[in-house]
C-alpha positions as CSV (number, residue, x, y, z in Angstrom):
1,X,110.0,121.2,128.6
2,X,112.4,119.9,125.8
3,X,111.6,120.1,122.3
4,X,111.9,116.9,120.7
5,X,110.1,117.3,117.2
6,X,108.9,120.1,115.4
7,X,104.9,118.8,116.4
8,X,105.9,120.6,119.8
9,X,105.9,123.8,118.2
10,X,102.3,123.8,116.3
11,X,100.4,127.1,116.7
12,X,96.6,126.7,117.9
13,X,95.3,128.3,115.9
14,X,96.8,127.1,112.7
15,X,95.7,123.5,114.2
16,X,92.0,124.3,114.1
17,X,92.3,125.6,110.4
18,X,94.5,122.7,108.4
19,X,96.7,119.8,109.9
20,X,99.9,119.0,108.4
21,X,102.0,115.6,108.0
22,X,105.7,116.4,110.0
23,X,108.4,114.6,110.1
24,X,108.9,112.4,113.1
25,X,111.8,113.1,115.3
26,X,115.2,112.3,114.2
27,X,115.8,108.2,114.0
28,X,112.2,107.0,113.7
29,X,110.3,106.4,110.8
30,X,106.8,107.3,110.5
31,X,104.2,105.0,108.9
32,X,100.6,106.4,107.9
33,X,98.1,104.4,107.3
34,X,94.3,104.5,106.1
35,X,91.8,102.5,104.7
36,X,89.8,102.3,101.7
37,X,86.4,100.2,102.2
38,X,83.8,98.8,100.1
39,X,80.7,98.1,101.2
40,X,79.2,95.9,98.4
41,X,81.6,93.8,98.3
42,X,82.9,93.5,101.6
43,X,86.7,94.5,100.4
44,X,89.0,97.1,101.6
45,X,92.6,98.1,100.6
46,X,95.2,99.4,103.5
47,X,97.8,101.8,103.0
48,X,100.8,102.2,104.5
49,X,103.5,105.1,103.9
50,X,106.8,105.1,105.5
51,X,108.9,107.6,105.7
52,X,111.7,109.1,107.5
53,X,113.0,112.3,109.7
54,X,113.7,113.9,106.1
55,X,110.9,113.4,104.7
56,X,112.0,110.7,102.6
57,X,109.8,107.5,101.2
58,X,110.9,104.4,102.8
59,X,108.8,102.3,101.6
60,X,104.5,101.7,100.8
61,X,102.0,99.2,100.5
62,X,98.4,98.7,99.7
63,X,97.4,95.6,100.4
64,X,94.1,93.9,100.2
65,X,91.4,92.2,102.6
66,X,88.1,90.6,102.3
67,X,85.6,89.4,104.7
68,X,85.6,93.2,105.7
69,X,82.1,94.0,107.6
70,X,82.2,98.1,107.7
71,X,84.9,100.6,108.0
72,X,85.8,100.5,111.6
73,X,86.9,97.0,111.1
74,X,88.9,97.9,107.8
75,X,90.4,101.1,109.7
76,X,92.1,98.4,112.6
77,X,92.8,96.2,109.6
78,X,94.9,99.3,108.3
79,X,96.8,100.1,111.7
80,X,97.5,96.0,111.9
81,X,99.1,96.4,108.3
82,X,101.0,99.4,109.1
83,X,102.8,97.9,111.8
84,X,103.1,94.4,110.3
85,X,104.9,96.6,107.3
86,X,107.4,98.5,110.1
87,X,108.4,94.9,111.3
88,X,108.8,93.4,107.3
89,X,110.6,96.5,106.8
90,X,113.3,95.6,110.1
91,X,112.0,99.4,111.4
92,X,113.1,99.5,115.1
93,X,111.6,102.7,115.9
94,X,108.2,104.2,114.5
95,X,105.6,106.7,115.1
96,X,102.0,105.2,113.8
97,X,99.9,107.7,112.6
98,X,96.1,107.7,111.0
99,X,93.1,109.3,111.2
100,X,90.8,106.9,112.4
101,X,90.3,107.5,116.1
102,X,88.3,104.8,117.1
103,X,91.4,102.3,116.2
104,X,94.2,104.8,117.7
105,X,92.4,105.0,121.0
106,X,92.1,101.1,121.3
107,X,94.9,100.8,120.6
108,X,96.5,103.3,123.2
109,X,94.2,101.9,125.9
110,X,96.1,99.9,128.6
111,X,92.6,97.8,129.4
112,X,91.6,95.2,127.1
113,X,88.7,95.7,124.3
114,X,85.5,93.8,124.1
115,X,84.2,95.1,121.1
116,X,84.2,93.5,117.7
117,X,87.8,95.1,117.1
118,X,89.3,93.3,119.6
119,X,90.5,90.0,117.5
120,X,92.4,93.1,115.5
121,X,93.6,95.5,118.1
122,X,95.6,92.8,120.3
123,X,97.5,91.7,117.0
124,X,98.6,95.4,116.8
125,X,99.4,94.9,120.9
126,X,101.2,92.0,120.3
127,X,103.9,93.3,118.0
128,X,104.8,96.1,119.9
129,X,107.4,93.8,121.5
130,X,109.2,93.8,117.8
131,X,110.3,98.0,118.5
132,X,112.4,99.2,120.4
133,X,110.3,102.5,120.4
134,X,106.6,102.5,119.3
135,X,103.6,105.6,119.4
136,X,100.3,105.5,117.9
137,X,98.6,108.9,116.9
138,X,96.0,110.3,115.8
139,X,95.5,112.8,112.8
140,X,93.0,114.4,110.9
141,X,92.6,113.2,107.4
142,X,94.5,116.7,105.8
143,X,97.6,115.3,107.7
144,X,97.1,111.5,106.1
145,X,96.7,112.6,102.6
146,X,99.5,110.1,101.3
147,X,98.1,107.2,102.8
148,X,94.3,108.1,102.1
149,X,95.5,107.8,98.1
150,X,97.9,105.0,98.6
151,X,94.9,103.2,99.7
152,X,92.5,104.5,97.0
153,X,95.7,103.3,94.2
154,X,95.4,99.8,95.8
155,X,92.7,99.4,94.3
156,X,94.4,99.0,91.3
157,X,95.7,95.9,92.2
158,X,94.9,92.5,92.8
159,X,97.2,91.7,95.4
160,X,99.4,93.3,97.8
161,X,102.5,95.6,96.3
162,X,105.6,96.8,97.8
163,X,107.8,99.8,96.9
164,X,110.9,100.2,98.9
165,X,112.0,103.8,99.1
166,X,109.5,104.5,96.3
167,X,105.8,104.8,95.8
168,X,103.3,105.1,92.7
169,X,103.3,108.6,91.1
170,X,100.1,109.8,92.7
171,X,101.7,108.9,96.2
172,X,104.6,111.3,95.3
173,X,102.9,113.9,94.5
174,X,101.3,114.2,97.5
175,X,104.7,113.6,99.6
176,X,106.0,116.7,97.9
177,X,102.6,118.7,98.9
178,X,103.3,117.9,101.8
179,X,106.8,119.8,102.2
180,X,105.3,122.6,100.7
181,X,102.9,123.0,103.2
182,X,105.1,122.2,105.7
183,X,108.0,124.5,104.7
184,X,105.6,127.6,104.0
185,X,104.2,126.9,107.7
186,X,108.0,126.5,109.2
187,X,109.3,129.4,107.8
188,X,106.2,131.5,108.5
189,X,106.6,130.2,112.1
190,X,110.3,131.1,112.2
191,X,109.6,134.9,111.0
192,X,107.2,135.3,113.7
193,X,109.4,134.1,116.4
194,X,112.4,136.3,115.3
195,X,110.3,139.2,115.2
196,X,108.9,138.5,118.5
197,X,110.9,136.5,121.1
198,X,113.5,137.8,123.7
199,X,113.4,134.7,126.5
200,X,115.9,131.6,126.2
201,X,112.4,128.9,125.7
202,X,112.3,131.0,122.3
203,X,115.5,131.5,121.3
204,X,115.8,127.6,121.6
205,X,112.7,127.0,119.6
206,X,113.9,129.6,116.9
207,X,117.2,127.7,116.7
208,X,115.0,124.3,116.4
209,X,113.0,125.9,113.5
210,X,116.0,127.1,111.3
211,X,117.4,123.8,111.2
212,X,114.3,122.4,110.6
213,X,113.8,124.7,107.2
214,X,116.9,123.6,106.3
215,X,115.7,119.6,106.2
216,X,112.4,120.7,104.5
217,X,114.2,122.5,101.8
218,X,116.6,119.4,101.3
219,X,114.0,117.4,101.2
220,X,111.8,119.4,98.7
């Protein structure tokens, strides 16, 4: 099997203990979204992180909803904003990624919903014909860190904001956690596989990590 990002090469056991954001593969921009609701007021901010195979910020927004009834229904609202922001943003390729299951799997599934997400879930269907290449995923929240805060900033706002190739402070910060994670988790990777492999399948996949600590350290 080719390796096409460095998500192929994610030990099992480091999984089960902390997921990390990774870049997606090389062309693609990845948006991560999340949702922060409120139930006394029936409000909830999206957020929606871009950025691309370097790490880089491409662009955010938090933008604001009312008429929310609970959380599931501002989770889809935060996927639906995520990918309206890829097509404002003229994105042709893009890997979706949030930590909402519920919305990722209806959203995956090839049969039509019937639940109270539905209105919400075929608006996301519907502009998948805008990319030329389009995946939804799911992560833990660890992994969506960026997009958890974004959200949580919105609220300082009373309408939507955009940053292009930017995002507020607090966003940043946690963009360049997330290298650091990344990079210690790469290079530990790398170490092990030097000390350990002999067959061609890991020769390639040390090759693949050692140009991958190179883009983490650029990008740090």
């Amino acid at each position: 099997m080719e390796i096409e990002t460095i998500a192929d090469l994610r030990p099992p056991l480091l999984i089960a203990k902390q997921e990390l954001w990774r870049p997606p593969e090389m062309g693609s921009i990845k948006i991560n979204f999340d949702a922060s609701f409120h139930a006394a007021s029936k409000g909830s901010i999206s957020g929606a992180i871009a950025r691309n195979d370097s790490g880089q910020i491409m662009g955010a927004c938090p933008y604001p909803h009312i008429g929310i009834a609970d959380a599931f229904i501002a989770e889809a609202r935060a996927c639906e904003r995520a990918i309206i922001f890829a097509v404002e943003m003229g994105f042709r390729a893009v890997q979706i990624e949030g930590d909402s299951l519920t919305t990722i799997k209806k959203t995956n599934s090839k049969t039509a919903d019937r639940s109270v997400l539905s209105p919400v879930i075929q608006d996301i269907k519907d502009y998948v014909r805008c990319f030329e290449k389009i995946t939804f995923r799911f992560f833990r929240r660890d992994a969506n860190t960026a997009a958890h805060v974004l959200a949580g900033e919105g609220r300082r706002f009373s309408e939507p904001m955009y940053w292009v190739e930017e995002a507020p402070a607090a966003v940043v910060r946690i963009v360049a956690a997330d290298w650091r994670r990344l990079s210690k988790l790469i290079l530990s990777e790398f170490v092990h596989l030097v000390s350990s492999s002999s067959a061609e399948e890991e020769f390639r996949k040390i090759i693949h990590l050692a140009s991958t600590v190179v883009l983490v350290s650029r990008g740090c």
